[in-house]
ROSE-4610 file (N, C-alpha, C; in Angstrom, 1 decimal, always signed):
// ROSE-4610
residu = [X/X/X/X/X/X/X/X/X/X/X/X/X/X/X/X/X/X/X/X/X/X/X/X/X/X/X/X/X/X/X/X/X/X/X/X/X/X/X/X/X/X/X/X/X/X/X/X/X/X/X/X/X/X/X/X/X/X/X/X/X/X/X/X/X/X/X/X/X/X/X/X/X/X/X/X/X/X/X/X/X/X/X/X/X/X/X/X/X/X/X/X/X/X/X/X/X/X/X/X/X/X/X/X/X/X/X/X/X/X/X/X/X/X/X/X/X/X/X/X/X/X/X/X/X/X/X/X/X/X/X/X/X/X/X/X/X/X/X/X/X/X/X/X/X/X/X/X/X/X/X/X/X/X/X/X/X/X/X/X/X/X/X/X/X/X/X/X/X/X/X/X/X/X/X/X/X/X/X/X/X/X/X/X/X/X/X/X/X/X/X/X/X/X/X/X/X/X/X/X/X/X/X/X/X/X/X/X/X/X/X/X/X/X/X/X/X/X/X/X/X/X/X/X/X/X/X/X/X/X/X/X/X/X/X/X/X/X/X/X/X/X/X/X/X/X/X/X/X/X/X/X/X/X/X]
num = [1/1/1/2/2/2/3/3/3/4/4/4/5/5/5/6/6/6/7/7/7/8/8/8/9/9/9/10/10/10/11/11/11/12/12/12/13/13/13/14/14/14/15/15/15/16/16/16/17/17/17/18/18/18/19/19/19/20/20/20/21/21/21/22/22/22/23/23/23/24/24/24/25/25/25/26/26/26/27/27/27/28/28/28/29/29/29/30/30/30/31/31/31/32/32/32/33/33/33/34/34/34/35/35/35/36/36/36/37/37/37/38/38/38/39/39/39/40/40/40/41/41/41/42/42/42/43/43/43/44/44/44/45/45/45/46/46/46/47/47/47/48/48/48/49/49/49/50/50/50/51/51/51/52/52/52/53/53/53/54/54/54/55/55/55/56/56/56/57/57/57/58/58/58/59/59/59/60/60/60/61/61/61/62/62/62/63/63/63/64/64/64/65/65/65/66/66/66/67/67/67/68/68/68/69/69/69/70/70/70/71/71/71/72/72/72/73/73/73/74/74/74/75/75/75/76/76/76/77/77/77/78/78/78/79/79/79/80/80/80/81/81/81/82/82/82/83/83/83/84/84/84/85/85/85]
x = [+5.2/+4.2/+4.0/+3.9/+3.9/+2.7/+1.4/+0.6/-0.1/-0.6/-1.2/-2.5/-2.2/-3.3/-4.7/-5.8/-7.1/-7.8/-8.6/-9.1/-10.1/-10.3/-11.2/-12.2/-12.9/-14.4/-15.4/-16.3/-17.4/-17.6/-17.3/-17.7/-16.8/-15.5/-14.1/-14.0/-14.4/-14.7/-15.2/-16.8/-18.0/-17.4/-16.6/-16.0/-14.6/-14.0/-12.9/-14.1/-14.7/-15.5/-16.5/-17.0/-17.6/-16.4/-15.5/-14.1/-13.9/-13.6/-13.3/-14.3/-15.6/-16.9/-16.6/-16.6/-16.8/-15.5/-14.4/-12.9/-13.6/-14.6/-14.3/-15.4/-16.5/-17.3/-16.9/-15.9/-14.9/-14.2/-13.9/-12.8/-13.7/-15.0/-16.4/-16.7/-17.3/-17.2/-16.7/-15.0/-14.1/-14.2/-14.1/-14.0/-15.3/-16.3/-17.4/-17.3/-17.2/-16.8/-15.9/-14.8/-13.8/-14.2/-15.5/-16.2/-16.8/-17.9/-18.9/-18.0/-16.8/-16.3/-15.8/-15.4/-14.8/-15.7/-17.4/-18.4/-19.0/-18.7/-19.2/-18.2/-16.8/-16.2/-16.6/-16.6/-17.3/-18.5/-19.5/-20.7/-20.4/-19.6/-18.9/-18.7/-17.7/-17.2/-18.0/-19.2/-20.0/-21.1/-21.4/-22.2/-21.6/-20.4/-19.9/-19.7/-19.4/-19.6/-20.9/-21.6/-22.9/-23.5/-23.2/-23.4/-22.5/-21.0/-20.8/-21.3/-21.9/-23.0/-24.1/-24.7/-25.8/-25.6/-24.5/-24.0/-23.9/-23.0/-22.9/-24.3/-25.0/-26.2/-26.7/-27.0/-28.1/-27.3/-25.2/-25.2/-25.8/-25.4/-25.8/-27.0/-27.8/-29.5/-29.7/-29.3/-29.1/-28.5/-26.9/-26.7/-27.4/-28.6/-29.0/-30.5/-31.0/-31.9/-32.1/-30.9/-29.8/-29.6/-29.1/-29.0/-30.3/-31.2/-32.7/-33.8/-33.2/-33.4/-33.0/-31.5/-31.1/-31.3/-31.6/-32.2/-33.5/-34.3/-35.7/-35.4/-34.4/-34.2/-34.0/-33.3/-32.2/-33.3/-34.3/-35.1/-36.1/-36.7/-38.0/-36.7/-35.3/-35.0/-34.9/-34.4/-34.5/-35.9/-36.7/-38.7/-38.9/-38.2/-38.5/-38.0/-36.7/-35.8/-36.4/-36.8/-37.7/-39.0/-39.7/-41.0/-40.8/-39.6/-39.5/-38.7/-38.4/-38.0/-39.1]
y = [-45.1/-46.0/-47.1/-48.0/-49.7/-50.5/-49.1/-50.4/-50.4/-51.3/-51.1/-50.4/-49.3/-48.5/-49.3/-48.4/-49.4/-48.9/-50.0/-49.6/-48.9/-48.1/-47.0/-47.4/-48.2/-48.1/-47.5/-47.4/-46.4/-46.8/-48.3/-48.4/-47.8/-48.0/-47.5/-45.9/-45.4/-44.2/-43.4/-44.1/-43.9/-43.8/-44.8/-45.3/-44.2/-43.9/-42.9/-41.4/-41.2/-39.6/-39.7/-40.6/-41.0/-41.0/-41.3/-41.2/-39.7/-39.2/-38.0/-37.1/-37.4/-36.8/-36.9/-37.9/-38.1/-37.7/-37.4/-36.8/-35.1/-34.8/-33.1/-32.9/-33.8/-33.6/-34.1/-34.6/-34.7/-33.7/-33.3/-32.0/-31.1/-31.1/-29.6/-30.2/-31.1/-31.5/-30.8/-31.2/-31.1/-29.2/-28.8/-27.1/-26.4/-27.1/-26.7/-26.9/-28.3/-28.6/-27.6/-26.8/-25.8/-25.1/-24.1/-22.9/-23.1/-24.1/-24.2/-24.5/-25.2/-24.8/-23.2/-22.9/-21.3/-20.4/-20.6/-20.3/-20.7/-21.6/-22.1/-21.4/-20.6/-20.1/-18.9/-18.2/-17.2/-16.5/-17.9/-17.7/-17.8/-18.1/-18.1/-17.0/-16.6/-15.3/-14.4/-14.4/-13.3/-13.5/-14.6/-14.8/-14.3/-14.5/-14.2/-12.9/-12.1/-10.4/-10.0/-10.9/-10.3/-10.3/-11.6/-11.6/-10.2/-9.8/-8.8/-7.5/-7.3/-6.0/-6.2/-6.8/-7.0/-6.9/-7.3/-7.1/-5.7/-5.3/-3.8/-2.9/-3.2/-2.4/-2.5/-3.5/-4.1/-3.3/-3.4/-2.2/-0.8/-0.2/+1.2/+1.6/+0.2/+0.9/+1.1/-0.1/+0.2/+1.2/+1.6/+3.0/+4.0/+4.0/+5.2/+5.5/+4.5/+4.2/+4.9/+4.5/+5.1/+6.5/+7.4/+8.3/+9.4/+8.4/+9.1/+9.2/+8.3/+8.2/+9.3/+9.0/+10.3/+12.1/+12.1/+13.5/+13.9/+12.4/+12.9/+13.2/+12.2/+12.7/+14.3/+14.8/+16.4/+17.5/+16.8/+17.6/+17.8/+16.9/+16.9/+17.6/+17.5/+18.3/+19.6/+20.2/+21.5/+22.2/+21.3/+21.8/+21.8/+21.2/+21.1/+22.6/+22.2/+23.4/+24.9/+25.4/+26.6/+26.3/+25.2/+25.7/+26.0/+25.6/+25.7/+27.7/+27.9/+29.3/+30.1]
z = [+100.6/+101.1/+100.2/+100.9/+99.5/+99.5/+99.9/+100.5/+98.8/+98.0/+96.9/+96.9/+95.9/+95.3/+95.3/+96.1/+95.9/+94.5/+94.2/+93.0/+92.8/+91.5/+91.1/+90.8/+91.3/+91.2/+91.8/+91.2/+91.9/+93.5/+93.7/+95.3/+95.8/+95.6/+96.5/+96.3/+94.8/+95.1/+96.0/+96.2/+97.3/+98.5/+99.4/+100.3/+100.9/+99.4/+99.5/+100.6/+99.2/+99.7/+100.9/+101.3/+102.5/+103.8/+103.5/+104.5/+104.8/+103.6/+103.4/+104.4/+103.9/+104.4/+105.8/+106.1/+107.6/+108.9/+107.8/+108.8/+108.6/+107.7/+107.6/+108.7/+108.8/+109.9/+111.7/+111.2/+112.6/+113.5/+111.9/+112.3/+112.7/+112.3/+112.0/+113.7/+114.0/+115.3/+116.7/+116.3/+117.2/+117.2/+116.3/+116.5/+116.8/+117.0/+117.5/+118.9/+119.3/+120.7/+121.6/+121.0/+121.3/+121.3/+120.3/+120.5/+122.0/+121.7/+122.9/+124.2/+124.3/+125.9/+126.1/+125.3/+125.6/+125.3/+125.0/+125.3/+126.5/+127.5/+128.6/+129.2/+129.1/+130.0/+130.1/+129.4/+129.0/+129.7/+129.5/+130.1/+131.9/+132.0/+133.4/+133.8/+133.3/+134.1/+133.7/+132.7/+132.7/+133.2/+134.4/+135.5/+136.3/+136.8/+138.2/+138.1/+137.2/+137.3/+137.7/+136.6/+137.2/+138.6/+139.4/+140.6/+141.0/+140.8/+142.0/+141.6/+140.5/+140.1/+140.8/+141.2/+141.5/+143.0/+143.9/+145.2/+145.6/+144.3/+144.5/+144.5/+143.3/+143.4/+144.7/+145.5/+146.5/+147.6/+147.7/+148.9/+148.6/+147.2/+147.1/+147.3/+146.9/+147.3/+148.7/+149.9/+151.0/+151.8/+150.8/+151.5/+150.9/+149.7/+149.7/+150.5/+150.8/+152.0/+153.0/+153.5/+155.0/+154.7/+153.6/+153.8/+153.6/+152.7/+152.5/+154.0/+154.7/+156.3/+156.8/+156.4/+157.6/+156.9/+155.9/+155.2/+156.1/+156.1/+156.5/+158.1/+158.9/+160.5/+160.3/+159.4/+159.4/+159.1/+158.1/+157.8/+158.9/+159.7/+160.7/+162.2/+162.1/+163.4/+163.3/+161.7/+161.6/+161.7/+161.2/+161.5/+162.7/+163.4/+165.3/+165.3/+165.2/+165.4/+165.2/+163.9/+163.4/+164.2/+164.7/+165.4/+166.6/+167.5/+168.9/+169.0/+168.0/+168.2/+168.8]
């Protein structure tokens, strides 16, 4: 490189580590940016599960509804059934 060396004074010092400072909080930036999207993916597909748990639950309670129905039909025919003997 031929560009001449800047000089060592406290301003250019200053200027150097404020550069410095400001590429490490770029870089601290950019890799936070990359957490929080593949945290927003994340948070995705661990919505969308949760909706088909929640699908699932809502048929199971309905089929067990249906069959707590049909217990009580089986139960009130067999009580027909024993009173009409």
């Amino acid at each position: 490189d031929s560009a001449a060396p800047l000089p060592r004074t406290p301003e250019a010092l200053a200027i150097v580590a404020l550069q410095e400072r400001v590429q490490a909080l770029q870089e601290a930036a950019s890799a936070l940016h990359e957490q929080m999207l593949a945290s927003s993916e994340l948070i995705k597909t661990l919505a969308e599960q949760n909706a088909q748990l929640v699908q699932r639950i809502e048929t199971q309670r309905v089929r067990l509804l249906l069959l707590a129905a049909l217990c009580g039909v089986g139960v009130l025919a067999v009580t027909a059934l024993i009173w009409l003997r």
